[in-house]
C-alpha positions in Angstrom: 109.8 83.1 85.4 107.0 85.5 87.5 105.6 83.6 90.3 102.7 85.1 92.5 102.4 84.3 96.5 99.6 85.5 98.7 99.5 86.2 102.3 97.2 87.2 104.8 98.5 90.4 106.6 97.4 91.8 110.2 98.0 95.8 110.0 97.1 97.8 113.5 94.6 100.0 114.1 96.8 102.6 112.9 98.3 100.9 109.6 94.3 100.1 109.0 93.7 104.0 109.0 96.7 104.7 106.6 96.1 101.6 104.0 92.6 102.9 104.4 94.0 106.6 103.0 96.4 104.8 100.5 93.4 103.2 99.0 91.3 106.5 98.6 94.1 108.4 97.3 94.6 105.5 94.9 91.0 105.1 94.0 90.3 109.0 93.6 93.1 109.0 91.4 92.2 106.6 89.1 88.5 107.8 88.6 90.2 111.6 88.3 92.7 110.0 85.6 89.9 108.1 83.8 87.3 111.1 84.0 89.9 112.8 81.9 90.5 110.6 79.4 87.1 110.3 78.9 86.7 113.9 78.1 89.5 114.2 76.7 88.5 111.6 74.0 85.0 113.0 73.6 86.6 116.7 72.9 89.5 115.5 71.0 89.1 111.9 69.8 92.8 111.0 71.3 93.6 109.1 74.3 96.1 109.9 77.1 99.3 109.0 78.0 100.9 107.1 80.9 103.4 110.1 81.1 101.1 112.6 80.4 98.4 111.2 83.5 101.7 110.5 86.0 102.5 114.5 85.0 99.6 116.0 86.5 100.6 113.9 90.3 103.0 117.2 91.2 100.5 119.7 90.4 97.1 117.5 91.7 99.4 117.2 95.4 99.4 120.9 95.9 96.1 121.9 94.7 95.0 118.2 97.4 97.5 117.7 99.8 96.0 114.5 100.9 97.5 113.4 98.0 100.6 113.1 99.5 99.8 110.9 102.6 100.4 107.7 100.4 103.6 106.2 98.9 104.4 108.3 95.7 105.0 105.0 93.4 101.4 103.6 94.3 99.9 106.9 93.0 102.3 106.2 89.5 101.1 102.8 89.5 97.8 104.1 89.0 98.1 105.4 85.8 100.4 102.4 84.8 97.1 100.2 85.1 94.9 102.8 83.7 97.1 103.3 80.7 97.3 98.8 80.7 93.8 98.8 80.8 93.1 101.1 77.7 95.8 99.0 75.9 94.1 95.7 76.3 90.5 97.1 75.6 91.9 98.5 72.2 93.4 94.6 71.9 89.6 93.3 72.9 91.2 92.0 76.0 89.2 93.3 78.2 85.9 96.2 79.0 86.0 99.9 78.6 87.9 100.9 82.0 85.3 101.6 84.5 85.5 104.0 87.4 86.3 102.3 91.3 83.8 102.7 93.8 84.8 102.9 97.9 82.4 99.7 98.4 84.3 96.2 97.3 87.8 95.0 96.7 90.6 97.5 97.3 94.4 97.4 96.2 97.7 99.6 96.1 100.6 98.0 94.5 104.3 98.9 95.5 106.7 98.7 92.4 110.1 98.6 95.1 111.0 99.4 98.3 109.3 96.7 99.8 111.2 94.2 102.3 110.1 91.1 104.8 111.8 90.6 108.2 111.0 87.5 110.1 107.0 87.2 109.7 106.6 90.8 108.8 106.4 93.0 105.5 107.5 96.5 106.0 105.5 98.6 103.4 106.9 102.5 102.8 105.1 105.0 104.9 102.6 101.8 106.6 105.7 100.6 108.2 106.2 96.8 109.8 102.9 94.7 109.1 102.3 91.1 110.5 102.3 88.8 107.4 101.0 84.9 107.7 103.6 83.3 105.6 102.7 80.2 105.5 105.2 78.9 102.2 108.5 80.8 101.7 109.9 81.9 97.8 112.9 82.4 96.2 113.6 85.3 94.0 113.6 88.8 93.3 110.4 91.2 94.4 108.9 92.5 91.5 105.7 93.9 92.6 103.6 93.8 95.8 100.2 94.7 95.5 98.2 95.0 99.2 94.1 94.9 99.1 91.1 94.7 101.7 88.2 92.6 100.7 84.9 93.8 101.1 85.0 91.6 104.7 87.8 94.2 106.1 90.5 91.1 105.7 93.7 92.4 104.5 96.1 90.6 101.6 99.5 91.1 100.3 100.0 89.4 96.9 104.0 89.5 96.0 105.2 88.7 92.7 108.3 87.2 92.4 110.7 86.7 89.3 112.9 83.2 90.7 115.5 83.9 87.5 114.5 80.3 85.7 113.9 80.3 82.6 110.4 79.9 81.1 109.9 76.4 79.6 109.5 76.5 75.9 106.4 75.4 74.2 106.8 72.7 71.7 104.1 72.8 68.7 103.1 69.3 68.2 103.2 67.8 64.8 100.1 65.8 64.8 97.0 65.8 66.8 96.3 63.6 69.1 93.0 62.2 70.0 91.3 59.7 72.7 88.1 57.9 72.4 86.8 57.3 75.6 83.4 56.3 74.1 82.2 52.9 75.8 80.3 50.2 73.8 79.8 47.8 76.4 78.7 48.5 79.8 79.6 46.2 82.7 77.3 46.0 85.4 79.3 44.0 88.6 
């Protein structure tokens, strides 16, 4: 079964600076990747593909080499969630995928390669960050998923899968109802 835990993180000045890249390179990606679909839809009337968007990453780093500051896998993640998002709109989920703007909440996720040592998290190319962890967890790292509010405090959400078992759902045969309706009320 997936757990989620949150913790506060501390980076330095210098981890600050690169999350800070990380989430641009994210962000731009995302509103590149949607921009296309978008056009693409409008021209064509068919969407994108999650292989098709990640595809364009080798050619997009050598035309921007910014591009290749952050992790590789956060940049594939992208186009995971964009091609998620389309999926549940198309469900009625959820809206029409809107474009990220540098003002608010920002996140990268890490798929792997992430690790904790003693109180800190060491995130690929960010290095060793100070992490409050204030509960521990037990379990495989599935996903870990940093993001900066809009008050510059920084969060690592970790999703864990602790091997148990999801507990089945039993229908129940009848329903069951309670009147709590009161005839009488007692004044003491």
């Amino acid at each position: 079964m997936y757990k989620a835990y949150k913790y506060r993180i501390y980076p330095t000045d210098e981890q600050e600076v690169l999350l800070s890249k990380s989430f641009g390179c994210a962000r731009w990606f995302w509103n590149y990747a949607l921009n296309l679909c978008q056009e693409t839809y409008k021209n064509t009337g068919k969407g994108l593909s999650r292989a098709y968007i990640q595809g364009l990453l080798p050619a997009l780093k050598k035309e921007y080499e910014w591009l290749k500051e952050p992790y590789s896998q956060c940049l594939q993640v992208v186009a995971l969630n964009l091609s998620t998002a389309y999926k549940n709109f198309f469900d009625k989920r959820a809206m029409l995928p809107k474009f990220k703007a540098k003002h608010g909440r920002q996140s990268i996720s890490y798929p792997q390669n992430v690790k904790f040592d003693g109180d800190y998290i060491n995130l690929p190319k960010i290095g060793l960050v100070f992490c409050r962890r204030h509960r521990d967890f037990e379990g495989d790292i599935k996903t870990v998923t940093v993001s900066r509010n809009p008050d510059g405090k920084h969060f690592v959400s970790v999703l864990i899968d602790d091997g148990k078992e999801q507990p089945e759902l039993v229908p129940a045969d009848k329903a069951i109802g309670i009147d709590v309706g009161l005839k009488v009320r007692f004044v003491g």
